[in-house]
C-alpha positions in Angstrom: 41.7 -20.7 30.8 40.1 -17.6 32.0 36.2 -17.1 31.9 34.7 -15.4 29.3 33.7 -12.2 30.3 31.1 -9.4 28.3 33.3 -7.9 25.5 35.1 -10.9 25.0 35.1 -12.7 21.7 32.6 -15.8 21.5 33.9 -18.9 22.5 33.1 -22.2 25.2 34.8 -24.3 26.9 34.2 -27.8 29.1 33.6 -26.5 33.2 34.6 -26.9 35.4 37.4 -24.5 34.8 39.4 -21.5 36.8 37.0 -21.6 39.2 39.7 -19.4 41.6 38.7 -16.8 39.0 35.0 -16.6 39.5 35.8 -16.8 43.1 37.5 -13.5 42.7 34.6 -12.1 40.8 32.1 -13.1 43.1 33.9 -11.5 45.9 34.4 -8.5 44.3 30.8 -8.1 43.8 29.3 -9.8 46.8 27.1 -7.0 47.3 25.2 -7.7 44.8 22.1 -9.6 44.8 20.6 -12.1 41.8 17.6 -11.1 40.5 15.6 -13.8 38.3 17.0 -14.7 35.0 14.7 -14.2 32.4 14.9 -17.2 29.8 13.3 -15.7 25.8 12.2 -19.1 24.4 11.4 -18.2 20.8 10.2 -20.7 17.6 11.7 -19.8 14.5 10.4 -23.3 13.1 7.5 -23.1 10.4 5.3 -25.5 12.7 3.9 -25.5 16.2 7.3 -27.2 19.1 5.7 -27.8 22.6 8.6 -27.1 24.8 9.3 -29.3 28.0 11.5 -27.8 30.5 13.0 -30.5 33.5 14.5 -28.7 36.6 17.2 -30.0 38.7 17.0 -27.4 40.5 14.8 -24.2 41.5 11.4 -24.9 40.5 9.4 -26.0 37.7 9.2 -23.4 34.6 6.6 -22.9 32.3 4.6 -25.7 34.6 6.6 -28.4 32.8 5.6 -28.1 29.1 3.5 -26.0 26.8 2.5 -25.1 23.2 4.4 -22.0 21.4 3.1 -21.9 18.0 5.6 -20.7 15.2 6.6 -17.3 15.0 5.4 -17.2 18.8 7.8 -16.3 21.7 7.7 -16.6 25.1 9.5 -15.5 28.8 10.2 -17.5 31.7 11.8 -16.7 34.6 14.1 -18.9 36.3 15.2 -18.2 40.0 19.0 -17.2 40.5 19.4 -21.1 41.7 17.9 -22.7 38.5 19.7 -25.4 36.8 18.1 -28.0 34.3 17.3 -28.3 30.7 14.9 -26.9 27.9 13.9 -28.7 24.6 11.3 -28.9 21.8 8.8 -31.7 21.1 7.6 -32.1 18.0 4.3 -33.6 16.3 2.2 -33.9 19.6 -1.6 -34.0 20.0 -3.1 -33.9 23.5 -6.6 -33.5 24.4 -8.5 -31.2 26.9 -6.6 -32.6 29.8 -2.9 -32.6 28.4 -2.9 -36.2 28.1 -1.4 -37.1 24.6 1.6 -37.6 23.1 4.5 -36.4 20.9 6.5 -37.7 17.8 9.8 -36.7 19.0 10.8 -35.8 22.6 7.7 -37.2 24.3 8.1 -36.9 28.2 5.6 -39.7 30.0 2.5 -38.4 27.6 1.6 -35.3 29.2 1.7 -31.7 27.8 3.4 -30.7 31.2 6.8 -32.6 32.1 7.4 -34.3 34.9 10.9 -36.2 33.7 13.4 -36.3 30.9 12.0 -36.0 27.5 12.6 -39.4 24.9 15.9 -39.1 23.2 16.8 -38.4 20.3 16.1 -34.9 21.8 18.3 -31.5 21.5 18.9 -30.2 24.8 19.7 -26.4 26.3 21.1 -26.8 29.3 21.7 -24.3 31.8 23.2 -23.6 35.6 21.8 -20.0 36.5 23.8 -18.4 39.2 26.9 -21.4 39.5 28.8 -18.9 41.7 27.6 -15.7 42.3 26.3 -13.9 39.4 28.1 -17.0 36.9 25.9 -18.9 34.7 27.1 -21.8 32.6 24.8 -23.1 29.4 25.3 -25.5 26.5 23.6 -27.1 23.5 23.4 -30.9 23.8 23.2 -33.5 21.3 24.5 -36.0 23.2 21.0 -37.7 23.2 20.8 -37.0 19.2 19.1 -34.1 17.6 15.4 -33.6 17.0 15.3 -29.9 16.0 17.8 -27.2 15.3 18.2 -25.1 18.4 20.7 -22.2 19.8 21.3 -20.4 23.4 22.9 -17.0 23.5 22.7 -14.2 26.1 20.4 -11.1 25.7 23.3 -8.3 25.2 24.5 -10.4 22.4 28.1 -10.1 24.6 28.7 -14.2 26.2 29.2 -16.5 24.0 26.5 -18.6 21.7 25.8 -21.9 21.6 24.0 -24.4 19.2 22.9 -26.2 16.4 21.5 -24.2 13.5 22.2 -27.3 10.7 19.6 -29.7 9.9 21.1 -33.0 11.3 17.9 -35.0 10.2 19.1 -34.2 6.5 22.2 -36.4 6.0 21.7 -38.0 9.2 23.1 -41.7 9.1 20.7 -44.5 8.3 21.1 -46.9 11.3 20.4 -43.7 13.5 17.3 -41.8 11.5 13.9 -42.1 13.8 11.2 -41.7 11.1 7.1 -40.6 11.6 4.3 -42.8 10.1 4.8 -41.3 7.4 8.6 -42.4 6.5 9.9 -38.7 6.6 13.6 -38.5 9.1 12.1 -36.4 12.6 15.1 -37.0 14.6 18.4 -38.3 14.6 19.8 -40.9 17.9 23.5 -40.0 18.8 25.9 -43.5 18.7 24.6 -44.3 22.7 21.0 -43.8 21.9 21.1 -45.8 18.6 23.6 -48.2 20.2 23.7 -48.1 24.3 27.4 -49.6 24.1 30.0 -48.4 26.6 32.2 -47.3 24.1 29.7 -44.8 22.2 28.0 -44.0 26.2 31.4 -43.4 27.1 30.5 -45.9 30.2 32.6 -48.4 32.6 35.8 -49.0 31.2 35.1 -46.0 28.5 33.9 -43.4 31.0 36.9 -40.9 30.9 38.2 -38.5 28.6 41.4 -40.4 27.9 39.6 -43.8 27.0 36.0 -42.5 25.4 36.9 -40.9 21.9 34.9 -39.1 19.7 33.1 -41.7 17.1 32.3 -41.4 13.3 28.7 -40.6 14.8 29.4 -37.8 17.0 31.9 -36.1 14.4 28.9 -36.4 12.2 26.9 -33.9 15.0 30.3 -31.7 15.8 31.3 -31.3 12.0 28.0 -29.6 11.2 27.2 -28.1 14.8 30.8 -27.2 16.4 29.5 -25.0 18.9 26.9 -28.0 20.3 28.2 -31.1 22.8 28.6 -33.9 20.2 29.4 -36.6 22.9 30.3 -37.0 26.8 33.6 -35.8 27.0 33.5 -33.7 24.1 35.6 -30.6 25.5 34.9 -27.4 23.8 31.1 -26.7 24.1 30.2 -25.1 27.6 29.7 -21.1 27.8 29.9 -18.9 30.7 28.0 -15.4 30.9 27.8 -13.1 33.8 24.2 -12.0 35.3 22.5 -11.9 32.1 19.0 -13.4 30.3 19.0 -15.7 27.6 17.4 -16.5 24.2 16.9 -19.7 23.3 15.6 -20.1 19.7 14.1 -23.7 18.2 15.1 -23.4 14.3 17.8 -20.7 14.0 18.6 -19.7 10.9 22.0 -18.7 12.3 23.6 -18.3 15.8 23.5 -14.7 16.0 
């Protein structure tokens, strides 16, 4: 499969893949030099999400976590090297210091992240500058779903990616987290809910021919098809050249 390229129609697909092609694009524009990526983190959700951002790679953004009230928006700019992952926490409180916590996707009680936020959690995920100018991204649910939440590139050109549904509506008993006050927040995936090798696609289960999608994960990839559903699921990786990125808690759409 060739990489998608601006002007292409949308559409993703597992990595790694044709990487002879990006070679041949990155030597065609070697010349070039990355500039930072600027990353549009917008809340479209009628309450306040506290971000948490976790780099693998490139330095922290946005110190780790902070508040972005609805209707707010927000830049950051990750170095052509960045890789690591973006998501929303919802119903924290934390005092003067940043010491507090949140309902759903709670990382180690602090307003700024040091780690991985709790699952059930949705996740952007991104690898800024893969080869060259290449940047790969996805929308994960593969630690369950918390909020709605899309990725797509600033030209509107690359593909998007993302979960616009509400998962926590409809979402399967045995895997519903629930507030104090009984109302569904988040939904686990089957590993979360479960932690079997079969649904963690682990040990004897931890390749694409022997982990399967489940009844749980068709649940997340029926209502979200452009989102990873589980670990091998094989459609839901986009590819963008040099661009910035919008990523929006509660779309109403993925446009």
């Amino acid at each position: 499969m060739l990489p998608i390229r601006k002007g292409t129609s949308p559409s993703c697909a597992r990595f790694p893949f044709c990487i002879f092609c990006i070679e041949i694009r990155m030597n065609i524009f070697a010349g070039n030099i990355a500039s930072a990526t600027v990353l549009t983190l917008e809340n479209h959700c009628s309450y306040t999400v506290w971000p948490g951002t976790l780099s693998n790679k490139g330095g922290v953004l946005g110190n780790g976590g902070f508040a972005l009230p609805a209707g707010a928006a927000v830049q950051l700019n990750a170095p052509s090297s960045w890789s690591g992952r973006i998501w929303a926490r919802t119903g924290c409180s934390f005092d003067g210091s940043g010491n507090g916590k949140c309902v759903t996707g709670d990382c180690a009680g602090g307003l700024r992240c040091t780690g991985s936020g709790v699952p059930p959690a949705t996740l952007a995920e991104f690898t800024i500058g893969y080869i060259g100018d290449v940047d790969f991204y996805d929308v994960s649910l593969v630690d369950g779903y918390n909020v709605g939440m899309s990725v797509r590139d600033t030209d509107i050109e690359c593909p998007s990616a993302g979960c616009a549904a509400d998962l926590n509506v409809g979402c399967p008993e045995e895997l519903q987290v629930r507030d104090g006050e009984g109302t569904v927040v988040a939904c686990k995936s089957g590993c979360t809910a479960f932690n079997t090798v079969e649904f963690c696609c682990t040990d004897g289960f931890s390749t694409p021919r022997t982990c399967s999608p489940s009844r749980y994960s068709e649940y997340f990839k029926n209502a979200c098809p452009t989102a990873f559903s589980y670990a091998y699921d094989d459609s839901s990786t986009c590819i963008c050249f040099d661009s910035g990125y919008i990523i929006t808690f509660c779309p109403k759409d993925l446009n």
